[in-house]
DRENZA-864447 format. One record per residue: residue number from 1; residue in one letter; chain; x, y, z of N, C-alpha, C, O in turn. Coordinates in nm, 2 decimals. Example, Ala and Ser with C-alpha at 12.3 -4.5 7.8 and 13.67 -1.06 7.14 Angstrom:
2
PT     i   aa   ch   n_east   n_north     n_up   ca_east   ca_north    ca_up   c_east   c_north     c_up   o_east   o_north     o_up
PT     1    A    A     1.32     -0.57     0.78      1.23      -0.45     0.78     1.32     -0.33     0.78     1.42     -0.33     0.85
PT     2    S    A     1.28     -0.22     0.71      1.37      -0.11     0.71     1.29      0.00     0.79     1.34      0.11     0.80
***
This chain:
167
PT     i   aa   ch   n_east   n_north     n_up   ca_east   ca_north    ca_up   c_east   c_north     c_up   o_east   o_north     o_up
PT     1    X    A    -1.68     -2.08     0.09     -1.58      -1.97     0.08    -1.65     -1.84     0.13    -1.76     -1.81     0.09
PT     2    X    A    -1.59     -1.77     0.21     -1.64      -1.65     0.28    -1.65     -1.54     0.17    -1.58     -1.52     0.07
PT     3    X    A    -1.77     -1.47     0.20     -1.80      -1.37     0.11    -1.77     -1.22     0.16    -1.84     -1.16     0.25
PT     4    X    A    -1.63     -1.16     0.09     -1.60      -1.00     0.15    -1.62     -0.92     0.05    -1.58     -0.89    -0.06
PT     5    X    A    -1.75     -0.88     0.17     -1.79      -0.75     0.07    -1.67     -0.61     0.08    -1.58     -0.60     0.16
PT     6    X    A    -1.70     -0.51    -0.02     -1.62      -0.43    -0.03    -1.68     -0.32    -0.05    -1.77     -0.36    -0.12
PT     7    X    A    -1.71     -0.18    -0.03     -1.73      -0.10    -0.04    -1.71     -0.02    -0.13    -1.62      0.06    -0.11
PT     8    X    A    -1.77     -0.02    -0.25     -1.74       0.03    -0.40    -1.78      0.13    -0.40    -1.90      0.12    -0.40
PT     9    X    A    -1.72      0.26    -0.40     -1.74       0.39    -0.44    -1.70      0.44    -0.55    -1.58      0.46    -0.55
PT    10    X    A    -1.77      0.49    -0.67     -1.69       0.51    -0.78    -1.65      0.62    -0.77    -1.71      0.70    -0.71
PT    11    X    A    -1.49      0.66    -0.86     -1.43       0.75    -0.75    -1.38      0.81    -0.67    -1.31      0.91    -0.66
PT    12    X    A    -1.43      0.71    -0.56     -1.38       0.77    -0.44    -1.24      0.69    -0.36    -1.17      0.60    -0.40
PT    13    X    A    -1.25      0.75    -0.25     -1.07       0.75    -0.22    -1.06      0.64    -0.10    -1.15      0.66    -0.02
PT    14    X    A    -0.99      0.55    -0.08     -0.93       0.43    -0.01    -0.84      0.44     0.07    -0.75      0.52     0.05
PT    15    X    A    -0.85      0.35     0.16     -0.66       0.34     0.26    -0.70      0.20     0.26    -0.80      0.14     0.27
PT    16    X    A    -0.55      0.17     0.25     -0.50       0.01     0.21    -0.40      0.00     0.31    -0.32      0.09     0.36
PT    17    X    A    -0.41     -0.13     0.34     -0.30      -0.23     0.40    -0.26     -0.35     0.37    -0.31     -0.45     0.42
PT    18    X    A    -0.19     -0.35     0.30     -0.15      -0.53     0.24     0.00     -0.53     0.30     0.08     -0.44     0.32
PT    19    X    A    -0.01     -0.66     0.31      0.12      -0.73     0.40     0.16     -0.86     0.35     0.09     -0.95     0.30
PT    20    X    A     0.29     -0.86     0.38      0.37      -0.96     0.31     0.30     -1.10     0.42     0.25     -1.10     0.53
PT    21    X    A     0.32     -1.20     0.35      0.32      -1.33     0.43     0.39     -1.38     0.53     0.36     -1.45     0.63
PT    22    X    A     0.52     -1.34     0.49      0.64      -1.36     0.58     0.65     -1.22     0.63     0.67     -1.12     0.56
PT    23    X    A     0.63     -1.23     0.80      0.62      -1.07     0.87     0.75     -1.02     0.91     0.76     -0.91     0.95
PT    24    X    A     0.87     -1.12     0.89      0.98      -1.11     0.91     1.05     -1.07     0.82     1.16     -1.03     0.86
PT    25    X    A     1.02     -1.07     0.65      1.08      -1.03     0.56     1.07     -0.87     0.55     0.99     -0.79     0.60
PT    26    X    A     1.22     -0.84     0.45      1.20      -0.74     0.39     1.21     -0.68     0.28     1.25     -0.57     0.26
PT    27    X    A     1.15     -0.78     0.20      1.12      -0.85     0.09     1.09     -0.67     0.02     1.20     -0.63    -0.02
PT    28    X    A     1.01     -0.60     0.01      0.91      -0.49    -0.02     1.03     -0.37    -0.03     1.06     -0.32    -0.14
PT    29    X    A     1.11     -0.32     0.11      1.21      -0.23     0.11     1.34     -0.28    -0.02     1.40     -0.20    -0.08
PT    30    X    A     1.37     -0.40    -0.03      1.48      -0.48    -0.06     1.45     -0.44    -0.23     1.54     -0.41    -0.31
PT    31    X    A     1.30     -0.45    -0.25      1.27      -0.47    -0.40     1.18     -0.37    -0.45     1.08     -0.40    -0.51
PT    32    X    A     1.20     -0.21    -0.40      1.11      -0.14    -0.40     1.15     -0.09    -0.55     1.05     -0.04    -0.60
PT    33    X    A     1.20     -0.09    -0.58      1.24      -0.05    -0.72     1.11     -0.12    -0.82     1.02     -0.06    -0.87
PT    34    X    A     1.14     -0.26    -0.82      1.02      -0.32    -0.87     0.89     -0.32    -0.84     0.79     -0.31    -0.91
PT    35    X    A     0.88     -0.33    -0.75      0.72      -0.26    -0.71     0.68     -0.14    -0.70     0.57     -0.12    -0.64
PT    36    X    A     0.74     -0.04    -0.77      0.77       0.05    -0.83     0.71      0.05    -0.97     0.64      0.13    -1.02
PT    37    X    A     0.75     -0.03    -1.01      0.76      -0.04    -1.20     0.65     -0.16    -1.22     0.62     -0.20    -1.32
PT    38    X    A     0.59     -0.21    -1.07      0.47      -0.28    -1.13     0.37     -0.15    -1.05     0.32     -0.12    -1.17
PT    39    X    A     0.31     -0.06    -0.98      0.25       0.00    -0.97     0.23      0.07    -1.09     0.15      0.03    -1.18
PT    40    X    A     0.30      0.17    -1.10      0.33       0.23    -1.28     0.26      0.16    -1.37     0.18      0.22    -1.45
PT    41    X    A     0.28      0.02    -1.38      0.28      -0.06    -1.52     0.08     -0.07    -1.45    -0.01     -0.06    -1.53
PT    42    X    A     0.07     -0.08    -1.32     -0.07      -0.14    -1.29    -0.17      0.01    -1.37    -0.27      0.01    -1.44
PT    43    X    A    -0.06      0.14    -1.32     -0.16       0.27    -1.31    -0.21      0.31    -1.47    -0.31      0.36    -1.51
PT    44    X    A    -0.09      0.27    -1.55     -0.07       0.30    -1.67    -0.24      0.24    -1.75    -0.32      0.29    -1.82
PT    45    X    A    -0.22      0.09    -1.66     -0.40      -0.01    -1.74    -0.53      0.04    -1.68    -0.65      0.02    -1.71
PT    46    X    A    -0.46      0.11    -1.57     -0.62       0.09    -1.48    -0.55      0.21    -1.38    -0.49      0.19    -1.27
PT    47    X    A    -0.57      0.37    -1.46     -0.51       0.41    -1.35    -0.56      0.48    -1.24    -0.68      0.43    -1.21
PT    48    X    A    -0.53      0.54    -1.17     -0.58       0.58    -0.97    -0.49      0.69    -0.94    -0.39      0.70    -1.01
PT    49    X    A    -0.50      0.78    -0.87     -0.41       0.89    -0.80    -0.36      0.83    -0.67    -0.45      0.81    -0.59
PT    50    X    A    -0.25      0.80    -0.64     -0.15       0.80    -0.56    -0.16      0.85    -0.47    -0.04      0.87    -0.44
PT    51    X    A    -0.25      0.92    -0.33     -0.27       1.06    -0.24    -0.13      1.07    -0.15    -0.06      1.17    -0.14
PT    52    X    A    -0.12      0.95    -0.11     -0.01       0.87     0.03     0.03      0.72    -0.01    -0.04      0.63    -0.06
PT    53    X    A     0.17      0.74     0.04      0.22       0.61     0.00     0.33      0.57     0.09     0.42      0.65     0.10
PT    54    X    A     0.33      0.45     0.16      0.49       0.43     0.25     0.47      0.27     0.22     0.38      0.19     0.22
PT    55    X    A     0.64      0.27     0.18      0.67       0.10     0.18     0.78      0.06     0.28     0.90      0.10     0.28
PT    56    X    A     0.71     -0.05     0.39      0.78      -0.06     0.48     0.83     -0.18     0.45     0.79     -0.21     0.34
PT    57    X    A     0.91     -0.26     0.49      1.01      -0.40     0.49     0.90     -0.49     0.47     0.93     -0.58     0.39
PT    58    X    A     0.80     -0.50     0.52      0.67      -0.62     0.51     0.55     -0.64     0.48     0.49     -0.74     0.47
PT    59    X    A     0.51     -0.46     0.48      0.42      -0.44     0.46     0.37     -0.28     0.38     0.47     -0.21     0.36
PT    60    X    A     0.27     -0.24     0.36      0.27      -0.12     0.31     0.12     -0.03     0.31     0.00     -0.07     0.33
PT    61    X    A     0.14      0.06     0.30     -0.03       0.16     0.34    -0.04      0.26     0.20     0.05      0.30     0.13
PT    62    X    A    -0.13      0.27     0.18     -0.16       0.39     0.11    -0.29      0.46     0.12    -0.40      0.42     0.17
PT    63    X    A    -0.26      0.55     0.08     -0.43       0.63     0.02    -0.46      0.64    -0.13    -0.37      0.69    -0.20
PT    64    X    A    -0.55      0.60    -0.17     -0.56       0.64    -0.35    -0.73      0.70    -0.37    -0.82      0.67    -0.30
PT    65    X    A    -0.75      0.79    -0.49     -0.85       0.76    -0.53    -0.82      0.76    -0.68    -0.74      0.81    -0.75
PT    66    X    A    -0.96      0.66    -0.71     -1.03       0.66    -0.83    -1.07      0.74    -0.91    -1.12      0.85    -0.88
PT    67    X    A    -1.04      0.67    -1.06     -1.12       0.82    -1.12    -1.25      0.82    -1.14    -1.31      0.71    -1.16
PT    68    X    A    -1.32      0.92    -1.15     -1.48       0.91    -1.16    -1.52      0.83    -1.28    -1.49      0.84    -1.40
PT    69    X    A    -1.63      0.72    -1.14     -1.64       0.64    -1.23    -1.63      0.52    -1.22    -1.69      0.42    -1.25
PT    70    X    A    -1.56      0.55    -1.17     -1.46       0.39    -1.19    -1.44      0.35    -0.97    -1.42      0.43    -0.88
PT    71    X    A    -1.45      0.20    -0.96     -1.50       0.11    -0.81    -1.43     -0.04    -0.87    -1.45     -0.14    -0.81
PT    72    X    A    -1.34     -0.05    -0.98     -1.29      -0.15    -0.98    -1.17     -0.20    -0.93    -1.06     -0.15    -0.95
PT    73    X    A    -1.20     -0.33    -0.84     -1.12      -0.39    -0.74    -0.98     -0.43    -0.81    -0.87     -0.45    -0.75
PT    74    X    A    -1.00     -0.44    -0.92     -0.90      -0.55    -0.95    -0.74     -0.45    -0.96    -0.67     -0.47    -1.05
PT    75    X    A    -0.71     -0.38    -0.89     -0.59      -0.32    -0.93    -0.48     -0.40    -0.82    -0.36     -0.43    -0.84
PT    76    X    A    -0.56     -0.42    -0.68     -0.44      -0.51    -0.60    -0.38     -0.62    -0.63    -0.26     -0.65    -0.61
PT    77    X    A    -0.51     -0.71    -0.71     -0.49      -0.81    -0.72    -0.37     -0.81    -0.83    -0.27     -0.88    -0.81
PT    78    X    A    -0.38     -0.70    -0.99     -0.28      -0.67    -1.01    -0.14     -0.67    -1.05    -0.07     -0.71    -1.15
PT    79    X    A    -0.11     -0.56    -0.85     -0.01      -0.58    -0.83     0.04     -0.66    -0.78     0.16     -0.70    -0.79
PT    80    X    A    -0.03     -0.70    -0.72      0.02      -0.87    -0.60     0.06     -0.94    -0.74     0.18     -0.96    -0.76
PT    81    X    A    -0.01     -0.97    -0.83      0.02      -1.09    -0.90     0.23     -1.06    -0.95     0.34     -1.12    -0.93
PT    82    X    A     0.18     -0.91    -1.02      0.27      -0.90    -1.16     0.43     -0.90    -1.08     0.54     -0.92    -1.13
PT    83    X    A     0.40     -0.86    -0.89      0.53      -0.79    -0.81     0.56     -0.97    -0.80     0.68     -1.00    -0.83
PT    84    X    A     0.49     -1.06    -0.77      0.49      -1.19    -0.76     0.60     -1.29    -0.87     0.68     -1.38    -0.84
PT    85    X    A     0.54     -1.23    -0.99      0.58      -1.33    -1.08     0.72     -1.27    -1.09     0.81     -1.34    -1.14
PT    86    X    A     0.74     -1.13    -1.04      0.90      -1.10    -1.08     1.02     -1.16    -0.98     1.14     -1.16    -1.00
PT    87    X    A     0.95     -1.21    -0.86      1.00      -1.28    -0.77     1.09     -1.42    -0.79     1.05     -1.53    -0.83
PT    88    X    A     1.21     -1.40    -0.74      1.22      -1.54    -0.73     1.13     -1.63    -0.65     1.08     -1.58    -0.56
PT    89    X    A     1.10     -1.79    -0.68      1.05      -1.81    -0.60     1.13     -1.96    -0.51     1.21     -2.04    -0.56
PT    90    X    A     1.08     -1.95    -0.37      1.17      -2.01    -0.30     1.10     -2.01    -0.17     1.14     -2.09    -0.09
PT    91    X    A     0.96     -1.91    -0.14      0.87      -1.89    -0.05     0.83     -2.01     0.00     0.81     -2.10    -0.07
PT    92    X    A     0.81     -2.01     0.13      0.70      -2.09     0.20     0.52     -2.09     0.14     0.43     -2.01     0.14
PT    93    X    A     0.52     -2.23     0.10      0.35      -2.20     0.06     0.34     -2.30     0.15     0.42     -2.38     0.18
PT    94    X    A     0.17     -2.30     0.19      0.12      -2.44     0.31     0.04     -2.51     0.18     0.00     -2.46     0.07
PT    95    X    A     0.02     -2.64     0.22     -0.04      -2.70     0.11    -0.15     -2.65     0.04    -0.19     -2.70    -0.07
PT    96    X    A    -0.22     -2.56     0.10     -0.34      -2.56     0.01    -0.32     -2.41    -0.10    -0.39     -2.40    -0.20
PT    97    X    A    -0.24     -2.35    -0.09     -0.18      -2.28    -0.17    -0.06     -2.33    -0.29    -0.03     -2.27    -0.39
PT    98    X    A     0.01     -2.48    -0.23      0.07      -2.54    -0.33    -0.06     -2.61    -0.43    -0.06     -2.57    -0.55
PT    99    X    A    -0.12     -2.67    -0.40     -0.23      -2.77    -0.43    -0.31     -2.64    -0.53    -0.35     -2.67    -0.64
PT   100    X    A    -0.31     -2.51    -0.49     -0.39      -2.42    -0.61    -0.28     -2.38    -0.67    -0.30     -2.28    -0.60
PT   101    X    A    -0.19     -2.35    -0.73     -0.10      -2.32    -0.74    -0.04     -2.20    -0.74     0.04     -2.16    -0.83
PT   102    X    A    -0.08     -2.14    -0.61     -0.05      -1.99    -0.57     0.10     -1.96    -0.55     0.19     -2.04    -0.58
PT   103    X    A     0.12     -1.85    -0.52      0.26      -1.82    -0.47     0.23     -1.78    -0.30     0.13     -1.82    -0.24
PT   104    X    A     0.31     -1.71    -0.25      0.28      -1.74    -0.08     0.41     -1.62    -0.05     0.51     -1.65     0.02
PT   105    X    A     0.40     -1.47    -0.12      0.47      -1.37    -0.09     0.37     -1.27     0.01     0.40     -1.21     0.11
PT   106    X    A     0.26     -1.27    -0.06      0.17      -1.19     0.04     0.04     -1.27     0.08    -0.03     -1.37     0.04
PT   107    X    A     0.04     -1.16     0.20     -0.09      -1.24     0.25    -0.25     -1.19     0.17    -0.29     -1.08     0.13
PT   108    X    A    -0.33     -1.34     0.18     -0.40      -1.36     0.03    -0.54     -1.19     0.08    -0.62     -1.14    -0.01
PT   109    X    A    -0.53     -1.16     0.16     -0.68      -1.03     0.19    -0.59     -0.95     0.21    -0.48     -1.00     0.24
PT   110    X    A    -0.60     -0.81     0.22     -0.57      -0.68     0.25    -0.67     -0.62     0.33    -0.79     -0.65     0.33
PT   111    X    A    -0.62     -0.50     0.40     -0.75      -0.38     0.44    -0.75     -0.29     0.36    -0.65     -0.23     0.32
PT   112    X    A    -0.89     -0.26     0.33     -0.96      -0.14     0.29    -0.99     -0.07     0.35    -0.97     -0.10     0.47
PT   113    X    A    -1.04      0.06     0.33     -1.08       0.16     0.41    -1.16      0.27     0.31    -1.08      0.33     0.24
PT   114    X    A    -1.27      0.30     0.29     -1.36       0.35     0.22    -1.31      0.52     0.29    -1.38      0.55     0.38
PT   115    X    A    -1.23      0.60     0.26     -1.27       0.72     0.32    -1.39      0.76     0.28    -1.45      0.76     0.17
PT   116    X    A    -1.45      0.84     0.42     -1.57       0.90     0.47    -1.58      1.07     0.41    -1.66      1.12     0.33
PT   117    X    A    -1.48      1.13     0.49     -1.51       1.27     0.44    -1.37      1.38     0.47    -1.27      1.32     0.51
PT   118    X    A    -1.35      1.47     0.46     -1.21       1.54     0.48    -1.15      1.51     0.58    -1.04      1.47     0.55
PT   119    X    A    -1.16      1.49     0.74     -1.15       1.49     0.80    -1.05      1.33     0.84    -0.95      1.33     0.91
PT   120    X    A    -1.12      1.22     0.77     -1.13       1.10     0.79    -0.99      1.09     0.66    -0.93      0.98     0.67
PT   121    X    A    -0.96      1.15     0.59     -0.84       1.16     0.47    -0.80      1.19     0.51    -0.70      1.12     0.50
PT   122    X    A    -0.75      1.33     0.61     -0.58       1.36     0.64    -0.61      1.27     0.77    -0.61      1.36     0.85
PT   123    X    A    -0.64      1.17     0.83     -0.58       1.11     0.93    -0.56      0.98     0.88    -0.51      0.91     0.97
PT   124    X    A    -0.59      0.94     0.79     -0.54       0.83     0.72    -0.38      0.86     0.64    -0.28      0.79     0.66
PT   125    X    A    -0.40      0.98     0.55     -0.27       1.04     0.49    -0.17      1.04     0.61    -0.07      0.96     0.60
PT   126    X    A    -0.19      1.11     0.72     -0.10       1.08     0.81    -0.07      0.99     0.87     0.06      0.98     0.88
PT   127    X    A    -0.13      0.92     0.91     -0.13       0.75     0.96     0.04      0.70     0.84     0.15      0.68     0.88
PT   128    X    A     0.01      0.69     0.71      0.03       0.65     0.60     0.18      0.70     0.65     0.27      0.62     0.68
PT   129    X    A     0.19      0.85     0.66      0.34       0.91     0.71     0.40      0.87     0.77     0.52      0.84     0.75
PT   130    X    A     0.33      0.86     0.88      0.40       0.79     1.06     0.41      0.69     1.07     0.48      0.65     1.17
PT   131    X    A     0.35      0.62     1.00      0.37       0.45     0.98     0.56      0.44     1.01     0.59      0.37     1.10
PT   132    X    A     0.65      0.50     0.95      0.76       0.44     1.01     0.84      0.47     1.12     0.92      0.40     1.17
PT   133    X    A     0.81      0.59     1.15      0.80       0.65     1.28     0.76      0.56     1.39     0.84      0.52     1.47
PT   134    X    A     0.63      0.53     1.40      0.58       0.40     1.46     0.64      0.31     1.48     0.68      0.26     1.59
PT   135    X    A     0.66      0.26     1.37      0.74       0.11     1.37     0.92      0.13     1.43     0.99      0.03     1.45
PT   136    X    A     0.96      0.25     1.45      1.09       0.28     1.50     1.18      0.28     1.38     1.30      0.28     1.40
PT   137    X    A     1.11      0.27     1.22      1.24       0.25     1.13     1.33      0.42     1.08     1.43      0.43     1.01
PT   138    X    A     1.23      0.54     1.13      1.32       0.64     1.10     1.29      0.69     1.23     1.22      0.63     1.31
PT   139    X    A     1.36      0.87     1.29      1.33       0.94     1.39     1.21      1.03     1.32     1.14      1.08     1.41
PT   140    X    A     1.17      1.07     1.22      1.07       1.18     1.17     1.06      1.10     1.06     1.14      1.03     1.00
PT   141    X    A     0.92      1.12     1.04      0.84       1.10     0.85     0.93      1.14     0.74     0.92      1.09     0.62
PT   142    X    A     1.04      1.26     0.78      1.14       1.32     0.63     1.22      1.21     0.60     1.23      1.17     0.48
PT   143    X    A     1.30      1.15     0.72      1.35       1.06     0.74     1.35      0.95     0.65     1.45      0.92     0.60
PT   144    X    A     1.24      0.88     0.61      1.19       0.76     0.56     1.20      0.82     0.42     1.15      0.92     0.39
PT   145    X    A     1.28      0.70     0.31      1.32       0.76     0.13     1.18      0.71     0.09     1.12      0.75    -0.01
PT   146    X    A     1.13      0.56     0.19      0.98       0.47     0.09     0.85      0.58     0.10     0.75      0.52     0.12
PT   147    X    A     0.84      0.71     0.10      0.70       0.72     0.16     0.71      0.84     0.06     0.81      0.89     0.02
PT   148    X    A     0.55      0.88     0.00      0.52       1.02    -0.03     0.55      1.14     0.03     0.55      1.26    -0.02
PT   149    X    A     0.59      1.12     0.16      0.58       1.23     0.29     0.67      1.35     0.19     0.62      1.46     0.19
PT   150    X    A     0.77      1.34     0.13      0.88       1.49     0.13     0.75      1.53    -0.03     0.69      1.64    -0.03
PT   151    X    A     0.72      1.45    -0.12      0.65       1.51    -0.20     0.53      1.62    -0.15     0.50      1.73    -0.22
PT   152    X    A     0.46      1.57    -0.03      0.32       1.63     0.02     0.40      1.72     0.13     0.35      1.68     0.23
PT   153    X    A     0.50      1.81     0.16      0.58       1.84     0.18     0.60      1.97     0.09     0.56      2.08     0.12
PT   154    X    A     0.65      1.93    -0.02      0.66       2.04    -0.17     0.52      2.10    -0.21     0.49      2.22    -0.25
PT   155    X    A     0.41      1.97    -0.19      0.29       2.04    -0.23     0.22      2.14    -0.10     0.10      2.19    -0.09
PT   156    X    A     0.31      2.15    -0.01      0.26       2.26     0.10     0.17      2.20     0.17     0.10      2.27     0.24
PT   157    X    A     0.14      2.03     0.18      0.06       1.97     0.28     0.09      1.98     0.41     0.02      2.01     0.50
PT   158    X    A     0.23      1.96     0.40      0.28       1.95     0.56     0.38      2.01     0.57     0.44      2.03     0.46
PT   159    X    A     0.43      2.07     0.71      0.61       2.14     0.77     0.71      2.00     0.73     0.68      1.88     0.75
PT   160    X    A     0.81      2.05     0.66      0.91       1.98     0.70     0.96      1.89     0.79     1.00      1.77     0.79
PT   161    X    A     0.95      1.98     0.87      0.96       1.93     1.09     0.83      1.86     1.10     0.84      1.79     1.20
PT   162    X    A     0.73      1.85     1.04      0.62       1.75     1.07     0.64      1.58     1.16     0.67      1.48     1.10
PT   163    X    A     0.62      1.59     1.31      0.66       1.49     1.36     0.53      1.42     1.41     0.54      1.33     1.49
PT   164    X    A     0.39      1.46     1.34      0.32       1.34     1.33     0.27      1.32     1.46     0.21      1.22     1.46
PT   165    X    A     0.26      1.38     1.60      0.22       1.40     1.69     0.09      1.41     1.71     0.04      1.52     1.68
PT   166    X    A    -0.02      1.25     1.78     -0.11       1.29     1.77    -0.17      1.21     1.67    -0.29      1.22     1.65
PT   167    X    A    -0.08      1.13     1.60     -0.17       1.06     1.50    -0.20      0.92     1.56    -0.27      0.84     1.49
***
């Protein structure tokens, strides 16, 4: 079994990418409500600051940090489980995932991202915004209802008109 190491900073602040299994679903937009109410329920046991957040149809990004102190992994695993079991299920699993008796909504690794230093945080925070811009699902970051963008917005992060140019 491959050994992934992780970069444990207690603390300190992350950019994530986890992705659904099926790249065609829109499984995440469809049921953001509940994934919603399992984050919450995750933050409530083991909680984290939220920095950036966008949920796209298949997949999703964020920024968080830790509170001092604290480098424990276990908050994806989590949410993958708890957003899982609220699932119907009906998913495609390949046998070795039936044979363990996994579910087969997301895919089983994510990316991490250890942020470095200020610099290396607003272009991930942004990344995080533009993400659906990118993908063609709005014309500007305001646009999109799944993302922190209008909150960081209010907190005087960014223009309104912010079109992410450059990221």
């Amino acid at each position: 079994m491959p050994d992934y190491r992780r970069n444990r900073v207690p603390g300190g602040s992350y950019f994530f990418t986890v992705n659904l299994q099926e790249r065609a679903s829109s499984l995440l937009t469809d049921q953001v409500a509940t994934l919603r109410e399992v984050v919450a329920r995750v933050r409530r046991e083991s909680p984290f600051h939220i920095d950036a957040w966008v949920v796209l149809p298949n997949h999703l990004h964020c920024v968080w940090t830790l509170p001092a102190g604290d480098s424990d992994p276990k908050r994806w695993r989590a949410i993958k489980t708890l957003f899982s079991i609220r699932m119907a299920r009906g998913e495609y699993r390949c046998p070795t995932r039936i044979r363990r008796g996994e579910r087969g909504l997301w895919q089983k690794r994510y990316w991490e991202h250890t942020i470095r230093d200020d610099g290396d945080y607003a272009r991930h925070v942004d990344y995080v915004h533009f993400n659906p811009v990118k993908h063609g699902l709005a014309a500007n970051a305001a646009d999109w209802r799944y993302s922190t963008f209008r909150r960081c917005v209010t907190l005087g992060m960014y223009p309104p008109d912010w079109s992410g140019e450059g990221t």
